[in-house]
Backbone bond lengths (Angstrom), bond angles and torsions (degrees), N, CA, C in turn:
res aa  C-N    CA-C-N  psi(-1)  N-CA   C-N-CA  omega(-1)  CA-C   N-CA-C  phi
1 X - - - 1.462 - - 1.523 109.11 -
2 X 1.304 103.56 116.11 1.611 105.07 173.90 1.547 106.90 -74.45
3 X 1.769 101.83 141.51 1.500 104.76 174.03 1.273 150.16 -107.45
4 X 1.123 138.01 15.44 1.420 142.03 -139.55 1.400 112.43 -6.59
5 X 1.612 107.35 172.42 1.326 98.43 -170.50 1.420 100.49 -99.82
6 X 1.620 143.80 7.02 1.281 116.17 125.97 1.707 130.83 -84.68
7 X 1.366 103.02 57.42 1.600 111.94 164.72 1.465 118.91 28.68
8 X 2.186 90.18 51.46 1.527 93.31 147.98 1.055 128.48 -123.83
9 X 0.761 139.92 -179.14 1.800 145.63 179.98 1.297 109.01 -85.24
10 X 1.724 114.58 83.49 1.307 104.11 -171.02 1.706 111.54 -74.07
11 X 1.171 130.33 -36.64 0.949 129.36 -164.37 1.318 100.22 -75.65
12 X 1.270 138.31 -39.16 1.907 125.14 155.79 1.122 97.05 -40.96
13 X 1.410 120.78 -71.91 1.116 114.36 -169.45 1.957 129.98 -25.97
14 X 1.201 112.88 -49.12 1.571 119.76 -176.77 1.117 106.60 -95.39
15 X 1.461 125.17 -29.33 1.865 130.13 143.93 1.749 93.74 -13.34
16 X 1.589 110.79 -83.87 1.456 130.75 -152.29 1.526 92.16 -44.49
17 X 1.487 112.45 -67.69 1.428 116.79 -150.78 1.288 125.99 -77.91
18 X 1.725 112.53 -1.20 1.712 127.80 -160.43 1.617 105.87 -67.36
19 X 1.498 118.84 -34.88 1.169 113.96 167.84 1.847 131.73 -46.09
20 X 1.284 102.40 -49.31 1.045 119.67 -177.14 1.996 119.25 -90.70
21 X 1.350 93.15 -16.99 1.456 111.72 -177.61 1.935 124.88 -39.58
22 X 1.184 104.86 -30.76 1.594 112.63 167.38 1.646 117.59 -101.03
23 X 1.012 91.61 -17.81 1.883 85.15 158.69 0.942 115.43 -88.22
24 X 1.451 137.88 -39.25 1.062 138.36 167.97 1.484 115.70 -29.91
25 X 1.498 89.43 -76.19 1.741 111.76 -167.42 1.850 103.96 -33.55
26 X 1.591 101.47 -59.08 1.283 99.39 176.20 1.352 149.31 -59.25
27 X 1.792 103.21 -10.10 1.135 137.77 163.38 1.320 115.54 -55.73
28 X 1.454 104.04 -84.46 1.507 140.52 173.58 2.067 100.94 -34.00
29 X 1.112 99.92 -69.14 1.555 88.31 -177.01 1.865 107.55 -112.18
30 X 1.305 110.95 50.23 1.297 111.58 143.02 1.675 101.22 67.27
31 X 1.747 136.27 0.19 0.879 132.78 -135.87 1.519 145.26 70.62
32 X 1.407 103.42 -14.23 1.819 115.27 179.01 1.226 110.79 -64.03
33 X 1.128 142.60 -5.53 1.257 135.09 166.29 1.274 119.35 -90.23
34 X 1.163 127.79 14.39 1.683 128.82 159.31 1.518 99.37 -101.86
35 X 1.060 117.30 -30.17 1.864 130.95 -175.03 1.432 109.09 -49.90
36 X 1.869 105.96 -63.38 1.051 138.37 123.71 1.604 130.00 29.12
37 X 1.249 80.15 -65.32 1.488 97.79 -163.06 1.833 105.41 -95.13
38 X 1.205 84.43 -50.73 1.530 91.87 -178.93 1.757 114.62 -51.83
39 X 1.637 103.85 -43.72 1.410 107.83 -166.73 1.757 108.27 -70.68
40 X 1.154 118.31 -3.96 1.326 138.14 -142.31 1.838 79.63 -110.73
41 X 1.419 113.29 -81.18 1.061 113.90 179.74 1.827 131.97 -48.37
42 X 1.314 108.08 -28.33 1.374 118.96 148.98 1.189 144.70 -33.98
43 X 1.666 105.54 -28.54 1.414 112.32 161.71 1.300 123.99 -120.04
44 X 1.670 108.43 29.24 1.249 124.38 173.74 1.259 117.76 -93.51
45 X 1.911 116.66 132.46 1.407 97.26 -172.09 2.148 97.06 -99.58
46 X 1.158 109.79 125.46 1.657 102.22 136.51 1.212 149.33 -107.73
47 X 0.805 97.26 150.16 2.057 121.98 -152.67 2.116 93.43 -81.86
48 X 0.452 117.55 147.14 2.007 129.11 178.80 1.969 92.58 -78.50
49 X 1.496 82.32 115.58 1.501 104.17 170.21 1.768 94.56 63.69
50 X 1.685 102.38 66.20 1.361 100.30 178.98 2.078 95.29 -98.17
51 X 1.784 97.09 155.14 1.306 96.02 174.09 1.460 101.63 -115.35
52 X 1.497 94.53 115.88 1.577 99.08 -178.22 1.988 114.45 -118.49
53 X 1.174 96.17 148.06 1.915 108.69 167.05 1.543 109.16 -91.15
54 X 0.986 101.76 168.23 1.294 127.80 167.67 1.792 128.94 -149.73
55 X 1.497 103.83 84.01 1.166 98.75 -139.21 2.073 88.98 -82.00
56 X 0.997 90.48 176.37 2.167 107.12 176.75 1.525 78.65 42.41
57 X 1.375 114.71 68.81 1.816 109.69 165.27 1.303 117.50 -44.42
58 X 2.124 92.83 -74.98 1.344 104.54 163.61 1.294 92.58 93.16
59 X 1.015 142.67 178.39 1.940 134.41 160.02 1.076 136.06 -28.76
60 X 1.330 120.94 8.97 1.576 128.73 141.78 1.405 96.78 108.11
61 X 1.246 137.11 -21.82 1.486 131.17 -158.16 1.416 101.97 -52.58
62 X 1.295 138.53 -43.60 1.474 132.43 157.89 1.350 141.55 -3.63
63 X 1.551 77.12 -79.21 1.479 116.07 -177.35 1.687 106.92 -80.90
64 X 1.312 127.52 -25.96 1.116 114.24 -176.83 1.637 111.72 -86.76
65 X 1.541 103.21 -24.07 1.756 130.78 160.18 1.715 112.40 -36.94
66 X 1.409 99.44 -57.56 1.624 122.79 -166.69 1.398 94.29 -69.68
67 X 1.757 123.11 -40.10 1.255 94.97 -155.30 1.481 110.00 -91.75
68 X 1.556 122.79 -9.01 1.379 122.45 178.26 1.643 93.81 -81.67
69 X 1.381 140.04 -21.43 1.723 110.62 -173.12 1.286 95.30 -95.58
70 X 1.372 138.08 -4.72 1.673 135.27 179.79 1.652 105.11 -91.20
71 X 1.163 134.90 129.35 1.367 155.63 93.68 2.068 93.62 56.79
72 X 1.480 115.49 127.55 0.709 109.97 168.55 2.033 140.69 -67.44
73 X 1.541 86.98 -1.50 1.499 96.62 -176.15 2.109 96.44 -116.07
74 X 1.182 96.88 26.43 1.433 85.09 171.79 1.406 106.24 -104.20
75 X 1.843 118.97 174.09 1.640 113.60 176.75 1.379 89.11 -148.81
76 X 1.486 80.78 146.59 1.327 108.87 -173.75 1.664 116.34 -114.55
77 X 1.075 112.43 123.64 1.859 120.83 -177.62 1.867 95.50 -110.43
78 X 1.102 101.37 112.42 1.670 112.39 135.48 1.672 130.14 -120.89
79 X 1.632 71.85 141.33 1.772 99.97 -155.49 2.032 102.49 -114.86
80 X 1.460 97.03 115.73 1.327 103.93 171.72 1.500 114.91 -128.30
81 X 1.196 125.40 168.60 1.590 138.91 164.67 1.888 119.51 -59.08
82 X 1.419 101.73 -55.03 0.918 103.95 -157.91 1.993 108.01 -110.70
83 X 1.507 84.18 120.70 1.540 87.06 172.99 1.143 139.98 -36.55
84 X 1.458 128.40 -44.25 1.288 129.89 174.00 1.073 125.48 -100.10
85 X 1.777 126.98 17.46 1.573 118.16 147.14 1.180 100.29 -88.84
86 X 1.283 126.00 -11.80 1.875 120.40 -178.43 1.715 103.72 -95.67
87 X 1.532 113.34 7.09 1.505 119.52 165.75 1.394 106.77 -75.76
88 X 1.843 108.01 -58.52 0.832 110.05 -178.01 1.536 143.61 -64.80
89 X 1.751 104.63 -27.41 1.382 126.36 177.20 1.672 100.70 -53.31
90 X 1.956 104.05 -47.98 2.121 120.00 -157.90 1.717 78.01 -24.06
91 X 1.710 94.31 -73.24 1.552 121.11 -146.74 1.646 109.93 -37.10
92 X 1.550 102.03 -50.77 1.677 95.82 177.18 1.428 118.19 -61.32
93 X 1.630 124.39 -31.25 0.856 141.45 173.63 1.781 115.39 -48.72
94 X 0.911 120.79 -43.95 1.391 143.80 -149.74 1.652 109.21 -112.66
95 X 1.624 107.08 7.43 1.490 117.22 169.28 1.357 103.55 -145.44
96 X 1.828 116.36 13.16 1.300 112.98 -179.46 1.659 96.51 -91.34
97 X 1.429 95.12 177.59 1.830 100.86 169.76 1.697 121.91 -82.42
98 X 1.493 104.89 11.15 1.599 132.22 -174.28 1.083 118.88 -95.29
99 X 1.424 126.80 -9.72 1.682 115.96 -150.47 1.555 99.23 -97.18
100 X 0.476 108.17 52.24 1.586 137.53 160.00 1.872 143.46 -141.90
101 X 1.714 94.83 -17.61 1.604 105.38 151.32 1.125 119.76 -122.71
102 X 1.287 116.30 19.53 1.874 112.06 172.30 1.237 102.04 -128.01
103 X 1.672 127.89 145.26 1.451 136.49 -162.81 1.530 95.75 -142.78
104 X 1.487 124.54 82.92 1.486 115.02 164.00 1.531 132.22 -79.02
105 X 1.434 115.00 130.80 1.307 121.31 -155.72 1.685 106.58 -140.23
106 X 1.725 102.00 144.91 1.795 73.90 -170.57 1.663 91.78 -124.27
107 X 1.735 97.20 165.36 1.688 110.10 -148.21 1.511 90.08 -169.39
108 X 1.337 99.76 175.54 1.690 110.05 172.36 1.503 105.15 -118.59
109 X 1.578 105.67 127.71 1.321 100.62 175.38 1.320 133.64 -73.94
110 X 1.561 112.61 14.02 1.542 130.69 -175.95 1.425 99.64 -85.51
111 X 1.617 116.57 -35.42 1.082 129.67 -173.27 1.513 127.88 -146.27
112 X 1.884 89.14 87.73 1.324 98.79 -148.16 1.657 102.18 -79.92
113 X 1.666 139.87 158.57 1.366 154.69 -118.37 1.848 75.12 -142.43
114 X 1.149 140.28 45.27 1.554 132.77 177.04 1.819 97.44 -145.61
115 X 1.491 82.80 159.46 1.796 91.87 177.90 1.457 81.64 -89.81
116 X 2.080 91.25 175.13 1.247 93.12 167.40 1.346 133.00 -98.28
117 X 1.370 109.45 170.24 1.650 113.43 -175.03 1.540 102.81 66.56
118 X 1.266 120.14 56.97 1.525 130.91 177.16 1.550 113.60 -90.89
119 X 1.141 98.69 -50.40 1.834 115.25 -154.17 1.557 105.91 -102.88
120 X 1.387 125.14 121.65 1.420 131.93 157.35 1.456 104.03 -35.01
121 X 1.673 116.65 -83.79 1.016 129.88 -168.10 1.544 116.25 -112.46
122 X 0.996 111.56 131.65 2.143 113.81 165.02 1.333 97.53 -116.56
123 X 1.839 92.18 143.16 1.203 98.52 148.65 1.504 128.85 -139.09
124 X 0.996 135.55 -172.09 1.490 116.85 169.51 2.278 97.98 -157.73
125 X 1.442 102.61 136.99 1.440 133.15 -177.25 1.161 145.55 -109.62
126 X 1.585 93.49 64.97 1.580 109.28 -172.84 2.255 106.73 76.21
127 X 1.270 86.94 62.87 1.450 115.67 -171.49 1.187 145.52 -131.91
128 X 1.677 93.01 -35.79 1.281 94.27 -170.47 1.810 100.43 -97.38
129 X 0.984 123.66 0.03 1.693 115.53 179.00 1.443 94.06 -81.46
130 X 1.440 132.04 2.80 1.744 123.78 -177.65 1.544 98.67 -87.10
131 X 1.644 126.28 -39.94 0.962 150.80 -178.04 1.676 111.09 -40.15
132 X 1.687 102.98 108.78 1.697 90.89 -157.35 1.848 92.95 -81.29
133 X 1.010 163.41 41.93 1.275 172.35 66.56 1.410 107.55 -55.97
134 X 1.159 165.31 134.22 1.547 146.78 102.82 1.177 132.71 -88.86
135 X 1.496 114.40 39.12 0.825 145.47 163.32 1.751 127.98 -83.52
136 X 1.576 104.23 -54.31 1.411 128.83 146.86 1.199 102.38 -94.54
137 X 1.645 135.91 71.46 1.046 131.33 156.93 1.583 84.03 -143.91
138 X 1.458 126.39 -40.02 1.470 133.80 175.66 1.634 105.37 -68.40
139 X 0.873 141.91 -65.43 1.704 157.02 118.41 1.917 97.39 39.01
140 X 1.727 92.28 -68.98 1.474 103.00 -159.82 1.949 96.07 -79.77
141 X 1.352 106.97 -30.12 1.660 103.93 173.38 1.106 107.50 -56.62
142 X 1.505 132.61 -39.10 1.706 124.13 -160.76 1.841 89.85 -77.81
143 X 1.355 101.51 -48.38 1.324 85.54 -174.22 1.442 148.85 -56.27
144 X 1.518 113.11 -25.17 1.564 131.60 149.49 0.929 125.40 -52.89
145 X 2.152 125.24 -49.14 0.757 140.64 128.10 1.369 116.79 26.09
146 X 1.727 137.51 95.73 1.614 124.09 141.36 1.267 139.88 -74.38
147 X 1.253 102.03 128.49 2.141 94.95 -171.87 1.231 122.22 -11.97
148 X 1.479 140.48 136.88 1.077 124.86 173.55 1.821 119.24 77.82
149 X 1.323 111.43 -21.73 1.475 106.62 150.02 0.611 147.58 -24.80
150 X 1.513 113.16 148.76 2.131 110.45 174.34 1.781 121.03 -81.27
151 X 0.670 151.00 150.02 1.484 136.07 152.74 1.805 110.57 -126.44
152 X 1.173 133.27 93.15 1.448 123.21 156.13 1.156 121.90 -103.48
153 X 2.028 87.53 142.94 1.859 85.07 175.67 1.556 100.87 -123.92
154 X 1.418 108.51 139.82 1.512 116.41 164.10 1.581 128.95 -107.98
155 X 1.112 104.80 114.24 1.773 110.59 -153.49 1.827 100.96 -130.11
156 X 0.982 114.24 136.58 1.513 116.49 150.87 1.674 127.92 -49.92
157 X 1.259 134.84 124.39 1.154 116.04 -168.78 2.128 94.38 -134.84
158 X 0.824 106.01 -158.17 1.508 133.46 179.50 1.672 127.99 -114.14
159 X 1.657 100.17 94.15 1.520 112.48 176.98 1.756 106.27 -40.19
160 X 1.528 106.04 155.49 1.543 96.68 -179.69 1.835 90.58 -132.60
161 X 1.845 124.00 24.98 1.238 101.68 -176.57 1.833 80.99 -83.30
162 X 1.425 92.94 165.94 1.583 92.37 165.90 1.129 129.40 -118.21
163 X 2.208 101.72 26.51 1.802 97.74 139.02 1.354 105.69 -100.60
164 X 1.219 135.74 14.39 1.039 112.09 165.55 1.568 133.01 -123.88
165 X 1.392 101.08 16.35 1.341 116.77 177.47 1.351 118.53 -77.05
166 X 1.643 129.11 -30.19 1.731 129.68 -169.47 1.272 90.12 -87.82
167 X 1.886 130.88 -26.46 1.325 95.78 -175.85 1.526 128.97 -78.59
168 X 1.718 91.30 -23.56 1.524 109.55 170.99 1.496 121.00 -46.98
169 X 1.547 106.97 -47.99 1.444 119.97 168.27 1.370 120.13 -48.10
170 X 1.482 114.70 -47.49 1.299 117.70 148.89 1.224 135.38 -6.30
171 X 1.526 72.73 -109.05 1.933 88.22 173.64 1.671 124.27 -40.66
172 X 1.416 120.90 -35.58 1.249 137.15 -167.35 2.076 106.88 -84.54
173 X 0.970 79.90 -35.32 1.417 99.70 -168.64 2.325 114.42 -97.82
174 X 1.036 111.01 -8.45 1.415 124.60 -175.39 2.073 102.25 -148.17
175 X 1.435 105.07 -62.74 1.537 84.45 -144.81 1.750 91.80 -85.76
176 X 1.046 124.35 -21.56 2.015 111.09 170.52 1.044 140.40 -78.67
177 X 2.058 108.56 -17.47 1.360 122.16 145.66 1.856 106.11 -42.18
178 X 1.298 120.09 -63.81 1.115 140.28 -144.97 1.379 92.93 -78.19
179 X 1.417 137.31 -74.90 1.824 132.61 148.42 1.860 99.67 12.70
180 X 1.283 103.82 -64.77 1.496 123.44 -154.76 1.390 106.41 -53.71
181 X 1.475 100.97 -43.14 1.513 114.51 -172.45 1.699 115.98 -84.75
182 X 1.146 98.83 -15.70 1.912 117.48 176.18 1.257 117.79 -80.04
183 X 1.301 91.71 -53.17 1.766 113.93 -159.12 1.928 107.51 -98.60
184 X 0.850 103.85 -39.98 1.692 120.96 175.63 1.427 138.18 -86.74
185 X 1.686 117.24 6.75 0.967 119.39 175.87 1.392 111.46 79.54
186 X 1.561 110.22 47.94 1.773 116.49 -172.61 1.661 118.75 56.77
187 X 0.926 121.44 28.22 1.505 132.65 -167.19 1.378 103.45 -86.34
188 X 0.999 128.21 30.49 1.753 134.90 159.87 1.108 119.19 -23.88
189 X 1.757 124.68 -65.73 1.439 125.77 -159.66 1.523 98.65 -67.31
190 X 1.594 106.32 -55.74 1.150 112.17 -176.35 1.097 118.81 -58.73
191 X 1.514 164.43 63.72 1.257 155.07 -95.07 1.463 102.26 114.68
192 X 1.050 119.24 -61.21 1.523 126.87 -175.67 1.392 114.92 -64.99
193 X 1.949 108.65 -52.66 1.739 110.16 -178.69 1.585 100.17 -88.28
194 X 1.409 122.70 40.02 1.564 132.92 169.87 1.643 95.78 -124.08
195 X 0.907 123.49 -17.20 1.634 136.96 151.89 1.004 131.15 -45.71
196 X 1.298 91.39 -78.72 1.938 137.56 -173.49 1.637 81.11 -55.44
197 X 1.086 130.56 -66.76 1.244 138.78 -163.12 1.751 122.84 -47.46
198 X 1.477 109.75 -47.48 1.360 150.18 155.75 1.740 105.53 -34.99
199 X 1.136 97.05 -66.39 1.403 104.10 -169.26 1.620 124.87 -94.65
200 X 1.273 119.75 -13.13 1.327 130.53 155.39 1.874 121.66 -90.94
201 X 1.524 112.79 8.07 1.567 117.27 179.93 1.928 84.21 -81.18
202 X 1.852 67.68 170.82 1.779 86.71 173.72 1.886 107.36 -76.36
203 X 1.384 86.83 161.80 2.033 98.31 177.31 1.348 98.31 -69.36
204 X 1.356 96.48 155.89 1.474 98.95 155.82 1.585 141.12 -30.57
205 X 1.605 89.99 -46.69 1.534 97.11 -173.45 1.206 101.62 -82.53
206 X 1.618 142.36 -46.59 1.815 137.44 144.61 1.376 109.95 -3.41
207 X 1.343 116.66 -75.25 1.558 114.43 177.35 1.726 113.12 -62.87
208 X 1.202 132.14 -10.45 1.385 125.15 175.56 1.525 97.70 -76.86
209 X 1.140 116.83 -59.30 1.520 138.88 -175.09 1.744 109.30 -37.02
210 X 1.368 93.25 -63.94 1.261 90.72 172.16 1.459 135.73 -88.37
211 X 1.564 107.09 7.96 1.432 85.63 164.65 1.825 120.57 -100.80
212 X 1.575 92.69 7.34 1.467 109.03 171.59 1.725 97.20 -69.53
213 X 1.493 126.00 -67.96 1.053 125.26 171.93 1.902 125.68 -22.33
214 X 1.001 86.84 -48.15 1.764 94.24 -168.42 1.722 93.11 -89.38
215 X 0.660 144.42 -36.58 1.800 124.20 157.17 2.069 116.35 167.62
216 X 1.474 91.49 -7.51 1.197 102.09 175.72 1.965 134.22 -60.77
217 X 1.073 117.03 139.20 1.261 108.15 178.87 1.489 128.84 -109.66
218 X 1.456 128.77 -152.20 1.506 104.30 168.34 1.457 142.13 40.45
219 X 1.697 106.40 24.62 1.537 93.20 -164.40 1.758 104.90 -98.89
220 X 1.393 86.93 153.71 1.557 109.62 -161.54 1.624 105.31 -123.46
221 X 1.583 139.90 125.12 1.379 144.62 -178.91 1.565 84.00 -100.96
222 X 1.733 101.70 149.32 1.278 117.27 150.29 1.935 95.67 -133.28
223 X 1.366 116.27 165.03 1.444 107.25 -179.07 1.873 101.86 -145.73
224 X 1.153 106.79 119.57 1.556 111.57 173.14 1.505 114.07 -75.92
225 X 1.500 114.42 158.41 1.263 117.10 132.32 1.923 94.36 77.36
226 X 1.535 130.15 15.31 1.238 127.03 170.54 2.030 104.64 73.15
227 X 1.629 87.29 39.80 1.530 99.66 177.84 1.779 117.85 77.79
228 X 1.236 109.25 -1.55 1.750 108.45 172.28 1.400 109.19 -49.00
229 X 1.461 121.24 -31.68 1.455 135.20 -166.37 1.165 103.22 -156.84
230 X 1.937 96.06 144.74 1.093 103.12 163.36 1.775 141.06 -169.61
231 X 1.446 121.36 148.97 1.826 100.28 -137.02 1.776 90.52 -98.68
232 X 1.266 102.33 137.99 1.621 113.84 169.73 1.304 100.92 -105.69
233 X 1.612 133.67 126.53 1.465 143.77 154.62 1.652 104.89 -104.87
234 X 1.252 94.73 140.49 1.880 117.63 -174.03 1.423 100.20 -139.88
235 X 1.310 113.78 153.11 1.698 138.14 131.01 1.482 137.10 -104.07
236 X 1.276 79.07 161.23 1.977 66.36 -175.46 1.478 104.08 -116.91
């Protein structure tokens, strides 16, 4: 049983919610997280016949993302915890125009199932604050990691203007618990420690910091949305 460090069962946890998990998302942030993604990927370079991860896949939107802007001889692996958002991802997978360069497989990204110096590029999408270390979850990225690699992560983080921080608290803290319970089949708690989660990760600049620490170079912040989100790019 994976644990977070408020002693829940995350992987029940996204077990519970995988059904509902892409309506949600689109709920919850209005759609900006495909926006998100794209603008993120825009300043990503791939290399011809790149081998890329996708780590906290989760329902594949990533990975199925990665594999239409990558090169037809590249492959794509997304790697999640929990069985049944990677049920749900197979299926999209398996009616996309991809299912033939993406291979989803589930693993812990603390302890990733690859030699090293495998992967051109990793990435991981609003994931790694689930990560009850991400510390050795960044650790295990450098290590897959090939010289000269990409690594981006796209994560939700914490605005620091301070008109716009109580409303953020808000919303994060009252109206997406409450979404959860509307939209999700009463899914409140779960909704809430997806909050809780939000607002107790490291800042932006924490996660810059440390991925200098753990061996990375070149790192570059971009921040959406007046800091709601925000994308870290590294090399190794």
């Amino acid at each position: 049983m994976t644990q977070s460090p408020k002693n829940t069962d995350v992987q029940a946890l996204f077990n519970k919610i995988a059904p509902e998990y892409d309506k949600m998302n689109n709920i919850i942030s209005f759609g900006t997280h495909k926006l998100w993604r794209q603008k993120v990927m825009s300043k990503m370079t791939f290399p011809t016949g790149a081998n890329i991860i996708d780590l906290a896949t989760g329902t594949a939107d990533w990975a199925l993302a990665l594999a239409e802007k990558s090169d037809q001889t590249s492959k794509i692996t997304g790697l999640d915890f929990s069985e049944e958002m990677l049920t749900v991802g197979q299926k999209k997978v398996d009616v996309s125009d991809f299912a033939d360069k993406i291979k989803l497989v589930q693993g812990d990204a603390m302890a990733l199932p690859f030699e090293d110096a495998t992967f051109d590029i990793v990435t991981i999408g609003f994931g790694l604050r689930n990560l009850p270390d991400p510390i050795k979850g960044l650790t295990e990225m450098y290590r897959v990691l090939k010289p000269g690699g990409q690594l981006v992560i796209l994560e939700t983080s914490q605005p620091d203007n301070p008109l716009v921080k109580p409303f953020w608290q808000l919303y994060f803290g009252k109206v997406m618990p409450t979404f959860g319970r509307i939209f999700a089949k009463g899914k409140y708690q779960e909704y809430k420690y997806l909050d809780e989660t939000t607002e107790q990760f490291m800042d932006y600049m924490t996660l810059g910091q440390a991925l200098l620490k753990v061996g990375f170079a070149k790192v570059t912040i971009s921040r959406f949305n007046l800091g709601a989100a925000a994308a870290h790019y590294a090399s190794k």
